[in-house]
N, C-alpha and C positions, 0 to 999 in steps of 0.2 A: 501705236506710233507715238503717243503723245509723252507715252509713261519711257519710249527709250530719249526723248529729248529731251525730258526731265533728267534723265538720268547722264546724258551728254553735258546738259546744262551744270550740273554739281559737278562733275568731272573739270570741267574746264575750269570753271571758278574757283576750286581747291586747288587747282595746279597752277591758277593765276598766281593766288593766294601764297602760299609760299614759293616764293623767287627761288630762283635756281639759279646757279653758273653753270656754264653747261662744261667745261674745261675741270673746275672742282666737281664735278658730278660725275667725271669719267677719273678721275682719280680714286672713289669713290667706291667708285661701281669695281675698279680694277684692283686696287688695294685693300677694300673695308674686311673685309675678311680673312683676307690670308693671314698665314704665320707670322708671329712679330708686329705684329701691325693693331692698333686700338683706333677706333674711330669712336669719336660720339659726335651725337645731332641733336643740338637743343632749340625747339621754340619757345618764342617766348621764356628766357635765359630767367630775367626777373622772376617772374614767377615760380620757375624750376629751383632753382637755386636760393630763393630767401623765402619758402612756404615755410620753413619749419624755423625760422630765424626769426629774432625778434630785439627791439635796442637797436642803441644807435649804429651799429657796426651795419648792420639790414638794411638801415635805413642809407647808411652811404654805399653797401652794395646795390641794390633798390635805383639807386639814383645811377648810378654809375652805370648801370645796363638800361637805363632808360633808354625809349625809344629803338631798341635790339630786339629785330623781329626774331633772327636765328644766327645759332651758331655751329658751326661746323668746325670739328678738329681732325686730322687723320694723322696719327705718327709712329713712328717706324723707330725701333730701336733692335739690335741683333743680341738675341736670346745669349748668345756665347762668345758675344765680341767678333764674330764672323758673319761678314755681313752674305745674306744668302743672293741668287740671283732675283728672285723679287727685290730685295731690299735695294740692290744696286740700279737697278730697270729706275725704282721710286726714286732714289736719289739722284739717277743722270735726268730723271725729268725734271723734277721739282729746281735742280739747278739750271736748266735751259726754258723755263716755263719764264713767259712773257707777257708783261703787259697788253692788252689788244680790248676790244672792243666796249673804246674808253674807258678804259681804266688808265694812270696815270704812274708808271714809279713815283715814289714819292722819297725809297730812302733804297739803297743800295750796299751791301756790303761782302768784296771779297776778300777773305784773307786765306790763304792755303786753299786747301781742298773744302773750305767751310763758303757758305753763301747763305745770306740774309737779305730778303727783299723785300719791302712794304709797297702795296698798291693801292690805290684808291680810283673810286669810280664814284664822281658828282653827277648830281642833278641839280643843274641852277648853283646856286651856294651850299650845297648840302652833300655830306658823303653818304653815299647811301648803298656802298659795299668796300668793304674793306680788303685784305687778301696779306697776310703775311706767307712767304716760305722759310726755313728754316733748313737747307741741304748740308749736312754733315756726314760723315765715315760714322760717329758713335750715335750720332740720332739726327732723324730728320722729322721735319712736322710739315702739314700745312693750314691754314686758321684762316677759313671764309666765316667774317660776319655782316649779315646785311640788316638794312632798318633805315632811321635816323641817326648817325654816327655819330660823337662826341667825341675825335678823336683823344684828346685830354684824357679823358672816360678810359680809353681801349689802353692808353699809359698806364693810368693809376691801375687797371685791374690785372695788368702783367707785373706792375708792382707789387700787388697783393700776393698774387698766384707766385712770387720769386720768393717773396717772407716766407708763403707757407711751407715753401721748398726747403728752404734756409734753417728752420721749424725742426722738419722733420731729418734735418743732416746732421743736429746737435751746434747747429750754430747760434747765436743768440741773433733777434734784431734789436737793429739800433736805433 
């Protein structure tokens, strides 16, 4: 008896332990695998991401994920320019998907058939879940990060993450 409550005891405290949204968790669960579709799930980002780095570059990625428990990305692009019925199901969600259970818009944008939504969810003075959507025809994403947030932080690292894009397209940065 003692050894299954021990073992209910670890269960619950690892699932305390890393946070969930349970909204980005059924997207998740509904998406992560299908066709077209990439998801990753990092803990502990820092660590993942600058073990084998080293200099000062580390050291402002390092800093820039500080306090980032996890990151979650899921996104959807059509293999052949046609978008499949999965793909579509993703995108009429992810553009009707709503702030709720305190979380906060923070920035809103529709232009066309394209929609861009930032959320945030405080505690006290502090953001301690994030939520971008990203609902497009040629790509959709969605990017839960939870932790201690530095929104400034969550800028600069989609500014990195656009360089390296920029990088690999033949474009110079500036």
């Amino acid at each position: 008896m003692i050894k299954y409550l021990y073992i209910l005891f670890i269960f619950s405290f690892t699932f305390s332990v890393y946070s969930q949204n349970r909204a980005v968790d059924t997207f998740f669960g509904k998406y992560g695998n299908a066709q077209d579709f990439k998801s990753v799930i990092m803990n502990d980002p820092a660590s993942v991401l600058m073990q084998n780095e080293s200099g000062e570059a580390a050291e402002l990625g390092k800093e820039m994920l500080k306090g980032i428990n996890t990151i979650k990305a899921l996104s959807y692009k059509p293999s052949k320019g046609n978008l499949s019925e999965e793909g579509k199901n993703f995108v009429n969600e992810l553009a009707k998907f709503q702030a709720t259970d305190g979380f906060a818009e923070i920035m809103s944008i529709n232009e066309g058939k394209n929609t861009v939504k930032s959320m945030v969810k405080k505690s006290g003075d502090k953001v301690v879940e994030f939520i971008m959507i990203v609902a497009g025809e040629s790509e959709s994403s969605l990017i839960w990060i939870n932790g201690d947030i530095n929104l400034q932080n969550v800028a600069n690292i989609g500014r990195m993450l656009q360089l390296k894009g920029n990088e690999k397209s033949g474009r110079k940065k500036k």
